[in-house]
C-alpha positions in Angstrom: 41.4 11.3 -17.8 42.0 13.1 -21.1 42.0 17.1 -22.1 42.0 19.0 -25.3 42.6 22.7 -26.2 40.4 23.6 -29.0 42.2 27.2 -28.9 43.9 29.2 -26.9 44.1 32.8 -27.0 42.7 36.5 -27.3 40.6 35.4 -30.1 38.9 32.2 -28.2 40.0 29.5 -25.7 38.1 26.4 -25.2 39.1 23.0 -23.3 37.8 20.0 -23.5 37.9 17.6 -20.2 36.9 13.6 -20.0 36.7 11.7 -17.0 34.7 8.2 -17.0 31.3 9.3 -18.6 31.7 12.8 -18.2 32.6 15.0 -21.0 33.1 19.2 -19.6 33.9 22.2 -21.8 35.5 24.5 -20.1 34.6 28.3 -21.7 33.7 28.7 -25.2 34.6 31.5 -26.9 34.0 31.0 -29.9 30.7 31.7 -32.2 28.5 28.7 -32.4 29.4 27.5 -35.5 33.1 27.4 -34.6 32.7 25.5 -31.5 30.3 23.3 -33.0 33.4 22.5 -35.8 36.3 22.7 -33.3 34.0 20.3 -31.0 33.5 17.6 -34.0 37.3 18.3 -35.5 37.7 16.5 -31.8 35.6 13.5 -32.2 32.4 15.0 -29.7 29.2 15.6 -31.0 27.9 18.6 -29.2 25.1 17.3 -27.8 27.6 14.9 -25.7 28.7 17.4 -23.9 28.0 16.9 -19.5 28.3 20.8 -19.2 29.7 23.4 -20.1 31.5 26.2 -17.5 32.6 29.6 -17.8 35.1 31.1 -16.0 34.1 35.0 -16.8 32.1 36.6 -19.2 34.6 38.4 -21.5 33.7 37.3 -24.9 36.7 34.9 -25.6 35.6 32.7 -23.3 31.9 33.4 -23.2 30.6 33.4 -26.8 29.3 30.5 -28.1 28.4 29.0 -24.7 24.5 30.3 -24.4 23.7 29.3 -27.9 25.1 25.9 -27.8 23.4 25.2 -24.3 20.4 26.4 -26.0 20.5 24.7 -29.0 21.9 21.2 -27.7 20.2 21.0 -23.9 23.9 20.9 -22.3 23.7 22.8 -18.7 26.0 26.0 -17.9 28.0 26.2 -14.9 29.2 29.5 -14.0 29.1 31.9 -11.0 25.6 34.6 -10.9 28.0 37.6 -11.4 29.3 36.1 -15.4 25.8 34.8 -15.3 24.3 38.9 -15.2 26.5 39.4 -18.8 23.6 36.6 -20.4 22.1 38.9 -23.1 19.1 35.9 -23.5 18.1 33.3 -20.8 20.2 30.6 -20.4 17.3 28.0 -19.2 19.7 25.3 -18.0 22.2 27.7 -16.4 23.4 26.1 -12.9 25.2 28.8 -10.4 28.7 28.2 -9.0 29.5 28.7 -5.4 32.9 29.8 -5.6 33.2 28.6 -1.9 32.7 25.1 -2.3 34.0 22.5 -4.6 31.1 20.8 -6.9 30.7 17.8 -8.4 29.8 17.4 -12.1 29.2 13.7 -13.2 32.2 11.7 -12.4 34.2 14.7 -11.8 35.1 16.7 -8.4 35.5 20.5 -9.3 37.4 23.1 -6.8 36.5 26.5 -8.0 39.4 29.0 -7.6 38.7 32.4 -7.4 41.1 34.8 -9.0 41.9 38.2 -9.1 41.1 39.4 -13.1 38.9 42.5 -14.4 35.4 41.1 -14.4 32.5 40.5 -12.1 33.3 37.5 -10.4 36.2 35.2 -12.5 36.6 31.6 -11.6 38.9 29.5 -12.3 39.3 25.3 -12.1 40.7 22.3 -10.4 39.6 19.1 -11.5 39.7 15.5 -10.1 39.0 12.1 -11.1 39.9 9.7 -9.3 43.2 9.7 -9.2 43.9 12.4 -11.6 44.3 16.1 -11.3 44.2 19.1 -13.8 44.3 23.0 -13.8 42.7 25.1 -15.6 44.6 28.6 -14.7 44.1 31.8 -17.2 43.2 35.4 -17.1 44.2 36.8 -13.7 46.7 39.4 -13.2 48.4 38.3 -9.7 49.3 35.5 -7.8 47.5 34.9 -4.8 48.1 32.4 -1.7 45.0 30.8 -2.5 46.0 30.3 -6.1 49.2 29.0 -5.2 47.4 26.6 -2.8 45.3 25.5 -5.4 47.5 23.9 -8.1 49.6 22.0 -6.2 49.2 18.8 -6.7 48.2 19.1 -10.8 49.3 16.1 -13.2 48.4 18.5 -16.3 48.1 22.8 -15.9 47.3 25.2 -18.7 48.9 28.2 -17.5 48.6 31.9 -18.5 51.8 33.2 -20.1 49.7 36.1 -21.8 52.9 38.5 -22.1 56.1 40.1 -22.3 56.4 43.0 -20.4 59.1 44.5 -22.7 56.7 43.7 -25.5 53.7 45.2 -23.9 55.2 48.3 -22.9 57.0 48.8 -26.4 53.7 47.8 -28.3 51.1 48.6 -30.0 48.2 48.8 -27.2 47.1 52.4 -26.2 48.2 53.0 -22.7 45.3 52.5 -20.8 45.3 49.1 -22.2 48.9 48.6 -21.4 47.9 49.3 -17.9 44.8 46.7 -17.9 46.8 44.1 -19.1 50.2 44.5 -16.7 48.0 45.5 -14.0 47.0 43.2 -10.8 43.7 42.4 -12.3 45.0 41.7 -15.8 46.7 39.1 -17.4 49.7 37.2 -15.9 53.3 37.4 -17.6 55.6 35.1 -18.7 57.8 36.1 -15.5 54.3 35.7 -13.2 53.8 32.6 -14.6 57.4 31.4 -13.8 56.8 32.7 -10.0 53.8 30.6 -9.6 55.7 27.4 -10.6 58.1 27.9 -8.8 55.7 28.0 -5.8 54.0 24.8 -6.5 55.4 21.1 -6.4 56.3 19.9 -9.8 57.2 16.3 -9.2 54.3 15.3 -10.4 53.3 17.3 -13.4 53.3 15.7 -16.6 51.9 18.4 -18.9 52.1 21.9 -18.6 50.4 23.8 -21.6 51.4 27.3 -22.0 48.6 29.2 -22.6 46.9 32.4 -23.8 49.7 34.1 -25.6 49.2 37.5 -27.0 49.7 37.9 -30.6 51.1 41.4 -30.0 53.0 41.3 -26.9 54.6 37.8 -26.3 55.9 35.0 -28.4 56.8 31.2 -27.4 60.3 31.5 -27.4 60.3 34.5 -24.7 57.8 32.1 -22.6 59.8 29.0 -22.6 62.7 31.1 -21.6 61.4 32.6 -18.9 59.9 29.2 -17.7 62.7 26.5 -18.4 65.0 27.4 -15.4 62.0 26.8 -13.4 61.0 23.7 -14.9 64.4 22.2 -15.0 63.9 20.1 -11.9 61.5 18.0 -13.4 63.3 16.1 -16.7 60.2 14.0 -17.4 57.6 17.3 -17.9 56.4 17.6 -21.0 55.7 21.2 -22.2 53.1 22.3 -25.0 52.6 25.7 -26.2 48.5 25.8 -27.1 47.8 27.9 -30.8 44.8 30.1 -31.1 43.8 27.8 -34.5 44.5 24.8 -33.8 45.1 24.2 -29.9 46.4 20.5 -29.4 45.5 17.1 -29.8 43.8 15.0 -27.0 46.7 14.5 -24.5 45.9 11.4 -21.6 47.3 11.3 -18.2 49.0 8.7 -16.6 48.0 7.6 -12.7 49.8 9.3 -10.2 
């Protein structure tokens, strides 16, 4: 099992999963053109794509996803409330039950639901064999079933969208401030911190920080408020994902 970021941010996020023969996009949030690019920049021709799944319909992760199902037959997986923000047909769209786990070619897929400002946000767990990765972003809380969720994770992009000192000293109007902090916003860099300290770490190998604001975070104010967390596990190897340039494909190693 291998994973690459082809962007992570307020401007686009996109992640690429393989697993035996099957090759997942997970959101796509960028126009078609730029996907296409950012998809070939990776080695994948579009068209080899198993599927492609949404977590929620705001526009950095939803853009480019209906025209490149359309335009290279690849199915859609996402749940009928992201599905309602389609402004054309989608004709290979496939709904998620976000009460039951899924299978998608060789992979097993545990949909997480997750509180975040949209009409019915998902997030992922994926499992090959026996490998495990997270796909955690855009929620504002922490909830027992999230923390149940990502326990067992060899590799976790996790949302460190902000600072709150940053956000409330920003430039955002306030009502936006308020989005953002709020329960069904985006998580902090403190948020993020809580959560992995909740879940087991032994067996993490990659944790990519994840959907930083440009305006109200920077790396260095996420790694601090994550390293005395993470300090119990020497061997964890932690990436901070770009909005241009994401990261290269990263493999994991057997549990």
């Amino acid at each position: 099992m291998r994973f690459t970021s082809l962007g992570s941010g307020s401007k686009g996020n996109a992640t690429l999963i393989q697993a035996g023969e099957t090759t997942l996009l997970v959101d796509c949030g960028f126009g078609l053109k730029e996907a296409e690019a950012r998809l070939q920049a990776r080695g994948i021709d579009p068209a080899q794509l198993t599927a492609i799944m949404v977590t929620h319909e705001h526009g950095d992760h939803l853009r480019g996803a209906p025209m490149l199902s359309r335009k290279h037959g690849v199915p859609v997986y996402t749940t009928p409330g992201t599905a309602r923000s389609f402004k054309t047909p989608v004709p290979l769209f496939k709904p998620i039950n976000v009460h039951r786990p899924f299978r998608i070619g060789d992979v097993e897929i545990e949909p997480v639901t997750v509180p975040h400002d949209a009409r019915e946000p998902v997030q992922f767990v994926f499992t090959f064999q026996q490998y495990c990765m997270g796909v955690l972003t855009d929620l504002g809380s922490i909830t027992p079933l999230v923390t149940r969720s990502y326990q067992r994770c060899q590799a976790l992009l996790l949302e460190c969208n902000h600072d709150p000192e940053m956000l409330a000293n920003g430039p955002y109007p306030a009502s936006l401030k308020r989005r953002v902090g709020g329960d069904w916003g985006h998580l902090s860099n403190q948020q993020a911190a809580q959560l992995l300290s909740s879940i087991e770490l032994g067996g993490l190998q990659h944790l990519m920080i994840s959907h930083i604001s440009e305006h109200n975070n920077h790396p260095d104010l996420a790694m601090a408020a994550l390293a005395p967390v993470l300090q119990s596990n020497k061997a964890l190897q932690v990436h901070t994902l770009t909005q241009d340039e994401g990261c290269p494909w990263i493999p994991l190693q057997p549990a």
